[in-house]
VOGU-3710 file (C-alpha; in Angstrom, 3 decimals, decimal comma):
1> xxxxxxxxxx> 197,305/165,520/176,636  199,341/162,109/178,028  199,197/162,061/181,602  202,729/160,165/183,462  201,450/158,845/186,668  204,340/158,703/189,378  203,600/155,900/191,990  206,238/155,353/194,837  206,028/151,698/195,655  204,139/150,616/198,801
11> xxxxxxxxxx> 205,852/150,070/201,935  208,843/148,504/201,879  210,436/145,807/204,799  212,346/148,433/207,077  214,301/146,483/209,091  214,213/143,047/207,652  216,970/141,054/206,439  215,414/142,148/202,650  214,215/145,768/202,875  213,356/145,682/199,059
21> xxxxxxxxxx> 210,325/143,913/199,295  206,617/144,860/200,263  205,420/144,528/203,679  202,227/142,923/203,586  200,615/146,837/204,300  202,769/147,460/201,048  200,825/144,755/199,045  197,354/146,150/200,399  198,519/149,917/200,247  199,315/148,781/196,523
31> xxxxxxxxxx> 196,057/147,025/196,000  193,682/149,843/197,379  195,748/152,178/194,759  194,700/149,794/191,859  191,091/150,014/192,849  191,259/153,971/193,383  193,005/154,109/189,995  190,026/152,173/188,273  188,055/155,534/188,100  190,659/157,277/186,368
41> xxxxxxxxxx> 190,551/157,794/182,652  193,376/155,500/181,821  192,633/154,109/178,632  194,889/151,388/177,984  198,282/152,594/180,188  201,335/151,849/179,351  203,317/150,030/182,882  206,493/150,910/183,298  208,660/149,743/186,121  212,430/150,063/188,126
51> xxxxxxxxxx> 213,695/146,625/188,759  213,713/146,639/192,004  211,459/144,225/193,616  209,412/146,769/196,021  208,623/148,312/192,489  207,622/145,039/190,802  205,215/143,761/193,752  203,617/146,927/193,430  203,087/147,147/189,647  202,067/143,655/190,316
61> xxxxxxxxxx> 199,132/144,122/193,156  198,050/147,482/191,329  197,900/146,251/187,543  195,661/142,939/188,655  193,451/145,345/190,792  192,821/147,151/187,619  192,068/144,012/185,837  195,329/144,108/183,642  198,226/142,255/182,695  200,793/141,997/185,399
71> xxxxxxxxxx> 202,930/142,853/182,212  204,956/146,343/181,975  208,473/147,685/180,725  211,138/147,662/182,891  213,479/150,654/182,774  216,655/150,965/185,459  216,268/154,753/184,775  213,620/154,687/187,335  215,811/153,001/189,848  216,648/154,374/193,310
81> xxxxxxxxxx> 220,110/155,657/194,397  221,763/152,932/196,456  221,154/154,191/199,363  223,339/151,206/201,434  226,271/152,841/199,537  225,748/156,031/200,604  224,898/155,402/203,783  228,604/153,326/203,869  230,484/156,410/203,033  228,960/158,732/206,045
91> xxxxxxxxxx> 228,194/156,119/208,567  230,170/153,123/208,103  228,069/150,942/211,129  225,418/150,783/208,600  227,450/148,317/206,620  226,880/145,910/209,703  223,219/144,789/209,520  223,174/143,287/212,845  225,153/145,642/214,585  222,779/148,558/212,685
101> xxxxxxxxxx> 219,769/146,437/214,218  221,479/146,369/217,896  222,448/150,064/217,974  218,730/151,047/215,894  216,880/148,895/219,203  218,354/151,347/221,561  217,519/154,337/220,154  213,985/156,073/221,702  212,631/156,419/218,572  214,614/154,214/215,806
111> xxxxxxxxxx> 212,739/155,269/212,357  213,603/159,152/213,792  217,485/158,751/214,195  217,485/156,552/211,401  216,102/158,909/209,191  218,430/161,962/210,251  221,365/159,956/209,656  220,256/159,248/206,046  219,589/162,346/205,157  222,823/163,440/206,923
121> xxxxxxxxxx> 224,209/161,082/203,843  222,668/161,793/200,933  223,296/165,667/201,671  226,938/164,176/201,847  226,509/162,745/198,533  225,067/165,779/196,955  227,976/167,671/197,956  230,273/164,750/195,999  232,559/164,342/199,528  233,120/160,542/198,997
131> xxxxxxxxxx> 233,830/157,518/196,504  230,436/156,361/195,412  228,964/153,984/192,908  226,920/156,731/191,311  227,253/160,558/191,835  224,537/162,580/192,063  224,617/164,512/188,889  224,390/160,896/187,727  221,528/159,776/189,353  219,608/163,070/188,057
141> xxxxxxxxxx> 220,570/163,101/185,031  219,475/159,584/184,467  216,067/159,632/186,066  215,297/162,699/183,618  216,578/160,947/180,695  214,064/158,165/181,292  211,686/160,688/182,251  211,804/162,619/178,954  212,079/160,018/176,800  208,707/158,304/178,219
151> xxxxxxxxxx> 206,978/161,458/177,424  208,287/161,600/174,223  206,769/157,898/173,351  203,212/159,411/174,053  200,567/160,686/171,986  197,266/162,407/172,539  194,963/160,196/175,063  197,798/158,061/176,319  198,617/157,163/179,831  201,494/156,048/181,545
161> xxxxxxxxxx> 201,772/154,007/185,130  205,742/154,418/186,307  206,343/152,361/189,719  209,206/154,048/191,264  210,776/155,445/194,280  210,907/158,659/196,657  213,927/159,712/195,191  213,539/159,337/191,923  209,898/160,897/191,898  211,728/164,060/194,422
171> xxxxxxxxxx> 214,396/164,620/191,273  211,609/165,355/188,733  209,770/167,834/191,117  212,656/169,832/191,787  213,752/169,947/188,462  210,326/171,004/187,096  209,387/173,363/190,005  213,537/175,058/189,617  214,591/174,040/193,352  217,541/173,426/194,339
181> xxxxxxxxxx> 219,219/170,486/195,679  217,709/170,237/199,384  214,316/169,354/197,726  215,131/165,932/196,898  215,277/165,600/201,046  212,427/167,494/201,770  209,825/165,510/198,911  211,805/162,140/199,330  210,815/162,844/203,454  207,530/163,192/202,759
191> xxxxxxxxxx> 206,048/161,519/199,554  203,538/158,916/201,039  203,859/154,954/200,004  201,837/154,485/197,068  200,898/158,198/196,234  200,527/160,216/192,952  202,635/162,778/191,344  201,009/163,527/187,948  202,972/165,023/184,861  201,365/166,252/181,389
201> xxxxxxxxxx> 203,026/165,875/178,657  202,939/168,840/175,614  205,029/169,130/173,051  207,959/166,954/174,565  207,649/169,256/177,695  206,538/168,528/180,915  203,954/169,701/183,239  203,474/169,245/187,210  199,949/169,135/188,008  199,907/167,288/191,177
211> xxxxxxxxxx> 202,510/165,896/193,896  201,728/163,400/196,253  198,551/162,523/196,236  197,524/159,847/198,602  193,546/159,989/199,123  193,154/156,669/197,874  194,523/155,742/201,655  192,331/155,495/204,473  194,816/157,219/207,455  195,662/153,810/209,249
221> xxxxx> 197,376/153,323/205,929  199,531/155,994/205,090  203,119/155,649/205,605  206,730/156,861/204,652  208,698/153,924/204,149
//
């Protein structure tokens, strides 16, 4: 059966003036995956990528690992959910990168409060209390679409490589395991930089096999963000 290979980019620049970019333990996190991935049974995958640049460097360091084309498909169905808009609507300081920076560098533990507050947001956003660019139904039903329709393009024997994000790759598993909403906060927490989530595609339908998987890391390299 095809086999859809989730990969959440590598770590992104949390903090910097660009966060969507790879930290250099992105591009190595992203290279190490290439080299893990070598002793799959891939065949010839097809690449398939957001446009986002965190996704692009990491299609990039993991396809020339594997000896391929840096060459893959680019579909916005894949994209993350703006998360500076959302985070606009509930917590409007956030808008302010320097005064974000100032208030995040007296906080005891920055990535901690940070991370409340976001989710504190997109919960916000689920519940549709605020003007965004994108509403959540949206977002889901678009990541799904693109989901689908990928399987659909697949025969017997084929494999494809989709660089993506946390929240995109949380959307599919709750929608194949039946959860409900609060799942895209509790997988999007927790899906690892550079892990796995495998699907199997039968008969247009799709299967969850795996979620998350991250071996490929050795511990000093495993983060969330």
């Amino acid at each position: 059966m095809p086999v859809i290979y989730l990969i959440r980019h590598g770590q992104a620049s949390f903090g910097k003036a660009d966060y969507d970019q790879l930290s250099e333990a992105g591009w190595e996190q992203s290279r190490i995956l290439g080299r893990a991935l070598q002793n799959q049974q891939l065949g010839l995958p097809r690449a398939i990528c957001g446009t986002m640049r965190r996704h692009r460097e990491t299609a990039e360091a993991t396809l020339a690992e594997l000896g391929l084309p840096r060459d893959w498909h680019t579909d916005t169905g894949f994209n993350e959910y703006n998360h500076e808009a959302l985070l606009a609507v509930d917590w409007p300081l956030a808008s302010d990168r320097t005064a974000l920076a100032q208030w995040l560098s007296q906080q005891d533990n920055p990535r901690k409060v940070f991370q409340a507050r976001f989710e504190q947001a997109l919960r916000r956003w689920q519940r549709g209390e605020g003007d965004y660019p994108e509403s959540w139904p949206a977002f889901r039903e678009r990541v799904l679409a693109s989901t689908y329709s990928l399987g659909n393009t697949l025969s017997s024997g084929d494999s494809a490589l989709v660089f993506t994000s946390g929240g995109a790759i949380s959307v599919i598993i709750q929608h194949l395991m039946a959860l409900d909403d609060e799942a895209l906060i509790t997988y999007n927490r927790n899906l690892i930089n550079t892990s796995v989530t495998r699907l199997l595609v039968n008969a247009g339908k799709l299967r969850l096999v795996s979620i998350n998987e991250h071996l490929h890391l050795p511990s000093e390299q495993v983060t969330y963000r």
